[in-house]
Steps between C-alpha positions, in 0.01 A plus 500: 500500500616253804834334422682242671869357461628151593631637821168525585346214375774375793462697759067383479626180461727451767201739725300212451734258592589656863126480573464136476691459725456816749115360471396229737364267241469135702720228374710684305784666609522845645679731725323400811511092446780310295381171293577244285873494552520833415511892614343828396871603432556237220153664319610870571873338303264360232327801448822727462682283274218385261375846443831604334436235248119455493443845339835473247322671242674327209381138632221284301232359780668167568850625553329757730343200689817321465804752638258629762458131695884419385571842699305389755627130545904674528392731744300295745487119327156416573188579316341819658356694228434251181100558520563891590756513152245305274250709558678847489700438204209542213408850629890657605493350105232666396570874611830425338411314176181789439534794667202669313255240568259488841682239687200317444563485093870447584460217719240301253810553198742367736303166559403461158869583365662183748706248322627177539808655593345669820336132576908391507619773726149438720577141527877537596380774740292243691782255524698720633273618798405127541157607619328235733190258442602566135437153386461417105258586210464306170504793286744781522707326793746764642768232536482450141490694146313773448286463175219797533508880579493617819124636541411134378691300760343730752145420388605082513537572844254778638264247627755414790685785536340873587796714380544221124109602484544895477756470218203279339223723619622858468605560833148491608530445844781739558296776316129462603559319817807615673464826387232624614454288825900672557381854439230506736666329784819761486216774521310321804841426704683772378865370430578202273681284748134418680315506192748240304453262826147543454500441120685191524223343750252603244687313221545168715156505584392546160772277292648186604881577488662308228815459715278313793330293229836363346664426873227388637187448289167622460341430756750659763508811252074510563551506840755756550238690252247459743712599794632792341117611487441452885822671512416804275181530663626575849762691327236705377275566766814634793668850447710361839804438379596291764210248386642528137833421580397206714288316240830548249694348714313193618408429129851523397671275717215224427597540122854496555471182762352331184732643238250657346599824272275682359715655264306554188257729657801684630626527155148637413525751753824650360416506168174699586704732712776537211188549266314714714783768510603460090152586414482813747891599325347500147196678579282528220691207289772782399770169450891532594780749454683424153821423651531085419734365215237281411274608172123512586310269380214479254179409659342174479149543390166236556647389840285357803472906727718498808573707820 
């Protein structure tokens, strides 16, 4: 039987985090090209100090959302990992919360167990990393009270936000999109760092970035969907890497001339990387060592299947 201790659950975690930004990924920030008033050092910071508190195995889901971007916001005061937290949080809770369950049972009772409380922590996370293009709602406004659990404020806004819509949707996208499309491409390029830059042209092609779409609308978000295509494509069809590392770079400094940030798709990435590498450490759905102060919890039956 596979086991695996918090320590771990960090050291995946914080794996995933050093590739987004050792991957070229245009727009975003990275190793080879700076951004948005900000530097890969200030995500590899992030990454160190909100893993300490991100996989705390005695916190609920909303404190874990919570300490993680307050962690952050000390450490390098500006928002560089809110969409990356949200959307690792329900499954670093659920191989702590159920260790016996698949992750894929675990994660569903996670969702389905939310509470208002988690919706208050969520909220006050947001504030805190002041997101951009955030603008207002009329239900469930972050700058005010929260009134409904936290898998229900999530569904209020999954139709214009990717990474609200797989709390709502099971984490389908993550699971039988970014999965499988991840898998293969670390298998045809052989190491992750191509394979997540690749991955992430795939997803901008295929989804129109929530972050784009709040900054700058949807029609700017359609077209960077249908010049990450052209992109991809080339990208595709060279093995020069001379060729590949020229169409990065021209597309990135166009995005970043525009302030444009793909950053949701980024946040995809690393949560299919994080993901990617929990599933392969609990082989065969064996769950976690039983090493947490925390009592497991019972299952929550006749829930939507996740993961």
């Amino acid at each position: 039987m596979s086991r695996i201790t918090s320590q771990q659950i960090s050291d995946l975690y914080q794996h995933a985090c050093t590739l987004d930004v050792a991957a070229f990924k245009p727009g975003n920030v990275s190793h080879q090209s700076a951004g948005h008033g900000m530097v890969a050092d200030q995500f590899l910071a992030s990454a160190q100090v909100s893993a300490k508190v991100i996989t705390n195995p005695s916190y609920s889901l909303g404190q874990r959302i919570l300490e993680a971007v307050g962690a952050t916001q000390q450490a390098v005061g500006c928002n560089t990992n809110l969409g990356i937290i949200l959307l690792c949080a329900p499954i670093i809770q659920a191989v702590i919360d159920y260790p016996e369950l698949s992750l894929q049972d675990a994660v569903r009772n996670v969702l389905a167990a939310s509470q208002v409380d988690d919706s208050s922590k969520l909220f006050a996370a947001i504030r805190m990393a002041n997101p951009g293009g955030l603008g207002q709602s009329d239900a469930e406004d972050v700058s005010g009270v929260a009134t409904l659990p936290l898998i229900d404020v999530m569904t209020l806004a999954a139709q214009r936000d990717l990474i609200a819509r797989q709390y709502s949707n099971g984490f389908y996208e993550l699971q039988w999109v970014v999965q499988p499309y991840l898998a293969t491409a670390i298998e045809q390029h052989g190491e992750e760092v191509l394979a997540v830059t690749d991955l992430f042209l795939y997803l901008l092609a295929l989804y129109q970035d929530s972050h784009i779409e709040r900054k700058q609308g949807s029609t700017q978000a359609a077209t960077v969907c249908r010049w990450a295509a052209a992109v991809h494509q080339k990208f595709l069809e060279t093995d020069q890497p001379s060729v590949r590392q020229q169409l990065l770079i021209e597309m990135d400094r166009k995005l970043k001339q525009q302030s444009i940030n793909p950053g949701t798709t980024a946040d995809l990435c690393v949560a299919g990387v994080f993901i990617h590498h929990l599933q392969k450490q609990v082989k065969h759905n064996t769950g976690v060592a039983r090493n947490y102060p925390r009592m497991m919890k019972p299952s929550v039956a006749e829930t939507p299947q996740i993961l």
